[in-house]
C-alpha positions as CSV (number, residue, x, y, z in Angstrom):
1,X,91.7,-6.7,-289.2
2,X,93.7,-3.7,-288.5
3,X,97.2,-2.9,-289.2
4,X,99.7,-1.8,-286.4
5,X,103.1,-0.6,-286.3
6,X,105.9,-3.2,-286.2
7,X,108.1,-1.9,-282.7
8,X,111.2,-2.8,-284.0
9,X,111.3,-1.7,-287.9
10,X,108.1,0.6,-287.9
11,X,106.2,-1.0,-291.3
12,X,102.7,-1.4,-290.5
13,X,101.8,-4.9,-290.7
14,X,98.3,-7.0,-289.2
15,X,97.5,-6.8,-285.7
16,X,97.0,-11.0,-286.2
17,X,100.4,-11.2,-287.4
18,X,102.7,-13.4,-284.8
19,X,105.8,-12.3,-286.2
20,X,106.5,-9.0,-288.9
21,X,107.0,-10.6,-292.1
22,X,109.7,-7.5,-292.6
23,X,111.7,-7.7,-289.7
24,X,110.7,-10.9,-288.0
25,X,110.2,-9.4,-284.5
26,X,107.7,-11.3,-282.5
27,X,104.5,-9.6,-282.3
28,X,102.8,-8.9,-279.1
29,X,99.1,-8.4,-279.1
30,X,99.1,-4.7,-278.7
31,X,95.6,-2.8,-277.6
32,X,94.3,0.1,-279.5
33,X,95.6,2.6,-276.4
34,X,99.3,0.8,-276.3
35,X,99.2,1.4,-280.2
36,X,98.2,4.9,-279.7
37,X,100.8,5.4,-277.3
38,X,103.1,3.9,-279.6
39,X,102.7,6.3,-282.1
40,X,102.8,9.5,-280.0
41,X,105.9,8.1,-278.3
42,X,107.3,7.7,-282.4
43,X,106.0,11.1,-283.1
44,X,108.1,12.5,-280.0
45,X,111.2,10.6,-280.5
46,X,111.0,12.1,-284.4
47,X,110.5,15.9,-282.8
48,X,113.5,15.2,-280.2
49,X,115.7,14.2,-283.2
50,X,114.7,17.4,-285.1
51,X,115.4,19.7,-281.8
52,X,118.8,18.0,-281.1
53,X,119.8,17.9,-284.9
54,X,118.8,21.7,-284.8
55,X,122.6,23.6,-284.8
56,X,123.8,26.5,-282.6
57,X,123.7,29.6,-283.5
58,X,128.3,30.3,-283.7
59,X,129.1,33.2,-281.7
60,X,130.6,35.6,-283.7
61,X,134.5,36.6,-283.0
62,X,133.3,40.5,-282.7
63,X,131.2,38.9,-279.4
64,X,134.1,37.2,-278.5
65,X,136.2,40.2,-278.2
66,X,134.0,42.6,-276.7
67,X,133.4,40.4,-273.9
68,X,137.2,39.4,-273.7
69,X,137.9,43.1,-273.2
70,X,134.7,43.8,-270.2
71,X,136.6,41.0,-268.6
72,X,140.3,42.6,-268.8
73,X,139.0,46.2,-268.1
74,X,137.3,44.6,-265.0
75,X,140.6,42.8,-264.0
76,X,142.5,46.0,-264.5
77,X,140.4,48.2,-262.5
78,X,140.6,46.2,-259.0
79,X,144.5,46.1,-259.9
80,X,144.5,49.6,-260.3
81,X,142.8,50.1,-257.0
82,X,144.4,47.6,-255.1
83,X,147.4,49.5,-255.9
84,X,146.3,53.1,-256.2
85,X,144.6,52.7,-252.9
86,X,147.7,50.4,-250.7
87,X,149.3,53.2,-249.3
88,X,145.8,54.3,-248.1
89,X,144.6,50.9,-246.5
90,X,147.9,50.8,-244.8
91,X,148.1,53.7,-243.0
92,X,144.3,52.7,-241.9
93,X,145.5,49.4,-240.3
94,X,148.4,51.3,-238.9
95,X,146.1,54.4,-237.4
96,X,143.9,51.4,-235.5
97,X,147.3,49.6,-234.2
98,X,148.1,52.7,-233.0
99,X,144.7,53.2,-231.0
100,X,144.9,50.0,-230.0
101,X,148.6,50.5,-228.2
102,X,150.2,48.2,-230.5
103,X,152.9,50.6,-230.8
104,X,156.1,48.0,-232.2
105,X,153.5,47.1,-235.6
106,X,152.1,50.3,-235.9
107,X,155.9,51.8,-235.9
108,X,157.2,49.3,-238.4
109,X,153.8,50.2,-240.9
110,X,154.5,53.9,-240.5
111,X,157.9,53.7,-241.5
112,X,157.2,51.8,-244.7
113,X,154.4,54.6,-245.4
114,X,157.4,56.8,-245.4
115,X,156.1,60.4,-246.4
116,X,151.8,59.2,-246.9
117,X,150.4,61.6,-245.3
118,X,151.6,62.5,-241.4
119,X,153.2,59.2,-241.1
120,X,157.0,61.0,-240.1
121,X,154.9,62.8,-237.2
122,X,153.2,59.5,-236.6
123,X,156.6,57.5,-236.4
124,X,157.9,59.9,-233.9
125,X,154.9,59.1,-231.9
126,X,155.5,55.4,-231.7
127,X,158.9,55.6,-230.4
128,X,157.7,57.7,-227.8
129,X,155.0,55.6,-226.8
130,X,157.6,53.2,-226.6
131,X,160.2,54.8,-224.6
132,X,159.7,55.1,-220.5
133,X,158.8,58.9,-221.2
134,X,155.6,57.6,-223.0
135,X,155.2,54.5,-221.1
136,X,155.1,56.6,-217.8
137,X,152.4,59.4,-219.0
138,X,150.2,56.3,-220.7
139,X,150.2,54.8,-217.5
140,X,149.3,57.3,-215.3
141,X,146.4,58.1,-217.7
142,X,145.2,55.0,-217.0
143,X,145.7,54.6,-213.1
144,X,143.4,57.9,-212.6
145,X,140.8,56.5,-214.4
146,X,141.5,52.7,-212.9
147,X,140.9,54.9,-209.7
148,X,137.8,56.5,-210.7
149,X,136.1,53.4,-211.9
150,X,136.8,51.7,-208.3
151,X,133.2,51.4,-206.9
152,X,132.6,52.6,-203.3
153,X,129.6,50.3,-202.5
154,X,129.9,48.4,-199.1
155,X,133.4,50.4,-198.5
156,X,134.1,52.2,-195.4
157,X,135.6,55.8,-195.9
158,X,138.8,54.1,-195.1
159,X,138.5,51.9,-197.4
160,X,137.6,53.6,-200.1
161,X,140.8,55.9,-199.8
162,X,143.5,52.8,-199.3
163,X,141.8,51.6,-202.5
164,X,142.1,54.1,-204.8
165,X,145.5,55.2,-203.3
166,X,146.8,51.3,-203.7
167,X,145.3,50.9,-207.2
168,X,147.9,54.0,-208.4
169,X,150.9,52.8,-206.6
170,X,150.7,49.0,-208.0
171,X,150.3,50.4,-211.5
172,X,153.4,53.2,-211.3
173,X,155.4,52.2,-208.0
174,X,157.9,50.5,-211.1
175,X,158.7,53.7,-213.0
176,X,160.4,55.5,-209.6
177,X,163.5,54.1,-211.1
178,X,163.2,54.4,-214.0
179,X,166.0,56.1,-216.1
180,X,163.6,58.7,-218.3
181,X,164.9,61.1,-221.6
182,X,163.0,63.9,-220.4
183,X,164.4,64.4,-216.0
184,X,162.3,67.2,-215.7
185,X,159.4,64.0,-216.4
186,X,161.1,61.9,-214.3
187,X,161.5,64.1,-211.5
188,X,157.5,64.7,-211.5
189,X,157.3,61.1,-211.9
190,X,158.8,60.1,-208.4
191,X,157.2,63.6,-206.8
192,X,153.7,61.6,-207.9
193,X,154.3,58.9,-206.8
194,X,156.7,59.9,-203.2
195,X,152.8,61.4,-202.5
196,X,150.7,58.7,-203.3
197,X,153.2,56.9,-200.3
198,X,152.6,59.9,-198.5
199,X,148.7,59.6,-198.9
200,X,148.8,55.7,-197.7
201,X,151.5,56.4,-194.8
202,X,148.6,59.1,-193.5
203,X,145.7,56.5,-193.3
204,X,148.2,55.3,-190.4
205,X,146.1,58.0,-188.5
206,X,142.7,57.7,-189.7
207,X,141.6,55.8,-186.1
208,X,144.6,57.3,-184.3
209,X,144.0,61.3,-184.3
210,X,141.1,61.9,-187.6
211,X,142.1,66.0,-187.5
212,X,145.8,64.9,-188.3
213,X,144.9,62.1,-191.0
214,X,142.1,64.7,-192.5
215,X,144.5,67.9,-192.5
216,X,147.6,65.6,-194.3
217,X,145.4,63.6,-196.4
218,X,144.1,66.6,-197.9
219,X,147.6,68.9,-198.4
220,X,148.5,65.6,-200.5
221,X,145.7,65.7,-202.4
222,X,146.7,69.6,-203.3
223,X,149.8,69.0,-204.0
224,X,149.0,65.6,-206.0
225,X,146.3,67.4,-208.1
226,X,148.9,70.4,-208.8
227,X,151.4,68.0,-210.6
228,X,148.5,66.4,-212.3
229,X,148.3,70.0,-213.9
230,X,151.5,70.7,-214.3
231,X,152.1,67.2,-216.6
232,X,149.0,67.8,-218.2
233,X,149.9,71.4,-219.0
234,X,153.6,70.2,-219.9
235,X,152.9,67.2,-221.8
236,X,149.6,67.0,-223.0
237,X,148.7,63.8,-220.6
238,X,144.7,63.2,-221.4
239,X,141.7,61.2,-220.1
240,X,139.3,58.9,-222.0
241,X,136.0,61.0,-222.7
242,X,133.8,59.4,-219.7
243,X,136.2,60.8,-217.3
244,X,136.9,64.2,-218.8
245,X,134.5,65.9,-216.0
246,X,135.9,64.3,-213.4
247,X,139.3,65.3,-214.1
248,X,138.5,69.0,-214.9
249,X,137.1,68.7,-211.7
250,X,140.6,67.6,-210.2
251,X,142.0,70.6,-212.6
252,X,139.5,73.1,-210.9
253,X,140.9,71.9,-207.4
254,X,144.4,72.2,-208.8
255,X,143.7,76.1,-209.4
256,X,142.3,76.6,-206.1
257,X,144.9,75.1,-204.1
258,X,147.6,77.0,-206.6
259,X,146.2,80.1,-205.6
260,X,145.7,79.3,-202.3
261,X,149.7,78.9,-202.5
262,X,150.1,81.7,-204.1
263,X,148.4,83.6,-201.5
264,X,150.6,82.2,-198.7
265,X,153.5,82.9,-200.6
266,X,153.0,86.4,-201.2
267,X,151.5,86.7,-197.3
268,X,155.2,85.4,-196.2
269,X,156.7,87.9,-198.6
270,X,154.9,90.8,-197.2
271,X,155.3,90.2,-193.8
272,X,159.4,89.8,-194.1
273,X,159.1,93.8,-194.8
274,X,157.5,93.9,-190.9
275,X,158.9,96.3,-188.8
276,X,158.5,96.3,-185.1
277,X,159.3,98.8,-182.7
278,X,159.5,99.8,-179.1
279,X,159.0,102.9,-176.9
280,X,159.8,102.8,-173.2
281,X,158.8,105.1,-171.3
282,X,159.8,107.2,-167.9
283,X,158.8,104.0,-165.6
284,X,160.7,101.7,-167.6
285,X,157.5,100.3,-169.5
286,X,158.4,99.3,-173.4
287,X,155.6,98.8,-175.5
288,X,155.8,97.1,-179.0
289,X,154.2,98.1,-182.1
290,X,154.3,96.8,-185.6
291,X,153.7,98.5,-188.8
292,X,152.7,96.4,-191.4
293,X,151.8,97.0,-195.4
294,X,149.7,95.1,-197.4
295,X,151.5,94.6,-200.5
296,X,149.5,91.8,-201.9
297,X,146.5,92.1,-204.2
298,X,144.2,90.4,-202.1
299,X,141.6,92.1,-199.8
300,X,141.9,90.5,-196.0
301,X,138.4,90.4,-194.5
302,X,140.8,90.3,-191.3
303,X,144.6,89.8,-190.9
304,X,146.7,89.4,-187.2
305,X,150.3,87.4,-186.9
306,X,151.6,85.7,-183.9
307,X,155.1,86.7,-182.9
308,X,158.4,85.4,-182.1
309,X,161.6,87.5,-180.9
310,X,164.6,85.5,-182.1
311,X,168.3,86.4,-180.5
312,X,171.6,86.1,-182.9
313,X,171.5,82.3,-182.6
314,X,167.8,82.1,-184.0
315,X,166.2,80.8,-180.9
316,X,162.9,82.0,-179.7
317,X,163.6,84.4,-176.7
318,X,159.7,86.0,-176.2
319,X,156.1,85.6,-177.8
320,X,153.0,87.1,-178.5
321,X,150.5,88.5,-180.9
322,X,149.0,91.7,-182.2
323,X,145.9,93.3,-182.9
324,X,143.4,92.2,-185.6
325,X,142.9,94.4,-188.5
326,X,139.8,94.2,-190.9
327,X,138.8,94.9,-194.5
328,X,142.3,95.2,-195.3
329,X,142.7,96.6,-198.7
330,X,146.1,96.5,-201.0
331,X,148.3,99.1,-200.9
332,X,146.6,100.0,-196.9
333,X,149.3,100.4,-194.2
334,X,148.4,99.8,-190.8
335,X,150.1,99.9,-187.4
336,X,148.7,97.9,-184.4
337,X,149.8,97.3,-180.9
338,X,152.1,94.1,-180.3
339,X,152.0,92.3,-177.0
340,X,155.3,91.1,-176.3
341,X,156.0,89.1,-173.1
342,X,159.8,90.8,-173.1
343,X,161.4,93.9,-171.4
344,X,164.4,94.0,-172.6
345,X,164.0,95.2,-176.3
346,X,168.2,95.1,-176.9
347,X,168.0,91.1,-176.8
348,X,165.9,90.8,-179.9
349,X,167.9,90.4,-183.1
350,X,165.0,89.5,-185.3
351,X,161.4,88.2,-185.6
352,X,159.1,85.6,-187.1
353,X,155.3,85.7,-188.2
354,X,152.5,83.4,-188.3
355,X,149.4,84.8,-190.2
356,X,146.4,84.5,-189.6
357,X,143.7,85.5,-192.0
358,X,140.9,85.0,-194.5
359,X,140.5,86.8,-197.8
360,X,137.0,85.2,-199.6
361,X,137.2,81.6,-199.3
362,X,140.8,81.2,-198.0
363,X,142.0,81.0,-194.7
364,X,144.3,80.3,-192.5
């Protein structure tokens, strides 16, 4: 006989025993391995009721407040620096509205900025971005480079210039009344855009007569690219990065064709101080000669004028020409022979000119 352990009140009692004589549980047969089992099960369920029995270590109030204060330092701090740094994450957001043309929000942020930083000069910036002045200039920025980004594949010449001409008109044909602060901007504003009209009326005569189409299109294109420089000089007007070479390229045109203007300018100015005279001789033969003065500070490789005699109602009464000179320095006088087709010298009142010359890579 062996003993076992009762399952229900734990006294060990005989494994032949139907029913515990403490208790009166009924008594299964119970193997040798379910006993063992039995008892390590017992032995664990006494070691769990030690562990959970066990009491926690209290945390002491010292522990309590230390941590208390990490947490209200940390809670402080991002305050603090939400607040310390408002003015700062503001005027960020209102800097990228700005880039990003949202002039009305940026304005409203930069006014509640009041003095942070350039915010004033920034203010001032808005409203003109908002007013026609700035409307015009931010749009003509972007028409030049709307042209330049046109692509020319599979275009005929023609093409190619109706596009780009018709791409700047559609974008600025609505500011040519417009009522701008600034007249002197408003004035180049309707010049620009009178000779982008001027630049499609000329494609009229790109099949017609090429020379006449050719010669137009391109005195536009002087005169457009001068203005260019002139607004950009004036007001500051810019380009996007990508196309910085292709307008200093436009700008390096501009300078050309301003000195080439120059040039004729100061041609017409020296050749009002003309003089002609006559001489007639013993058979009653006059003959013309004109003494000229080159007062400009250009060198002529050569220099001639064609002639008209004018009576006192300005009409044209005789023509001709004169003799060429060469290497014509400044400050060089010269007199050459004039053939006039008149014999009467006592009918002419005055005279015109048309030059004729090249100094380096102008001509005319």
């Amino acid at each position: 006989m062996a003993l076992i352990k009762c399952p229900e009140c734990g006294k060990e009692i005989s494994d032949k025993a139907k029913t515990c004589p403490n208790c009166g549980c009924p008594i299964k047969k119970i193997t040798g391995t379910e006993n063992e089992i039995l008892e390590q099960t017992e032995v664990g369920k006494q070691q769990y009721d030690i562990v959970v029995q066990k009491p926690r270590k209290k945390i002491s109030k010292k522990s309590i407040i230390i941590i208390g204060t990490i947490i209200s330092s940390i809670i402080i701090g991002v305050i603090v620096y939400l607040i310390v740094t408002a003015d700062s994450r503001k005027y960020d957001n209102a800097q990228e509205l700005y880039s990003s043309e949202e002039y009305e929000d940026a304005l409203t942020e930069f006014k509640e900025l009041g003095t942070y930083k350039n915010s004033a000069d920034m203010v001032e910036k808005c409203e003109y971005a908002l007013s026609a002045d700035g409307q015009f200039l931010n749009m003509l920025r972007k028409s030049l480079m709307a042209r330049w980004d046109l692509s020319e594949d599979g275009k005929t010449e023609e093409e190619i210039y109706e596009d780009n001409t018709a791409i700047e008109l559609e974008m600025l044909s609505d500011f040519y009344d417009t009522k701008f602060n600034d007249d002197t901007l408003g004035e180049y504003a309707r010049q620009y855009i009178d000779l982008l009209n001027e630049a499609m009326d000329s494609l009229k005569n790109y099949t017609v007569d090429y020379n006449a189409f050719y010669n137009d299109w391109n005195n536009i294109y002087g005169q457009r690219t001068m203005l260019i420089k002139k607004i950009i000089e004036e007001y500051d007007l810019t380009v996007d990065e990508q196309y910085q070479d292709t307008l200093d390229g436009m700008l390096k045109d501009a300078s050309g064709v301003e000195e080439q203007e120059k040039m004729k300018q100061d041609i017409q100015n020296m050749i009002s101080n003309f003089v002609l005279t006559h001489t007639t001789d013993e058979w009653n033969y006059t003959t013309y000669k004109l003494s000229m003065e080159n007062t400009t500070e250009y060198t002529f490789d050569y220099f001639y004028v064609d002639i008209n005699a004018l009576d006192s109602e300005g009409n044209i009464i005789a023509t001709g020409n004169v003799s060429q000179v060469t290497n014509w320095t400044p400050g060089q006088k010269a007199e050459v022979d004039v053939w006039l087709n008149i014999d009467d010298p006592d009918r002419i009142v005055s005279t015109s000119y048309v030059a004729h010359y090249q100094s380096g890579n102008y001509y005319e």
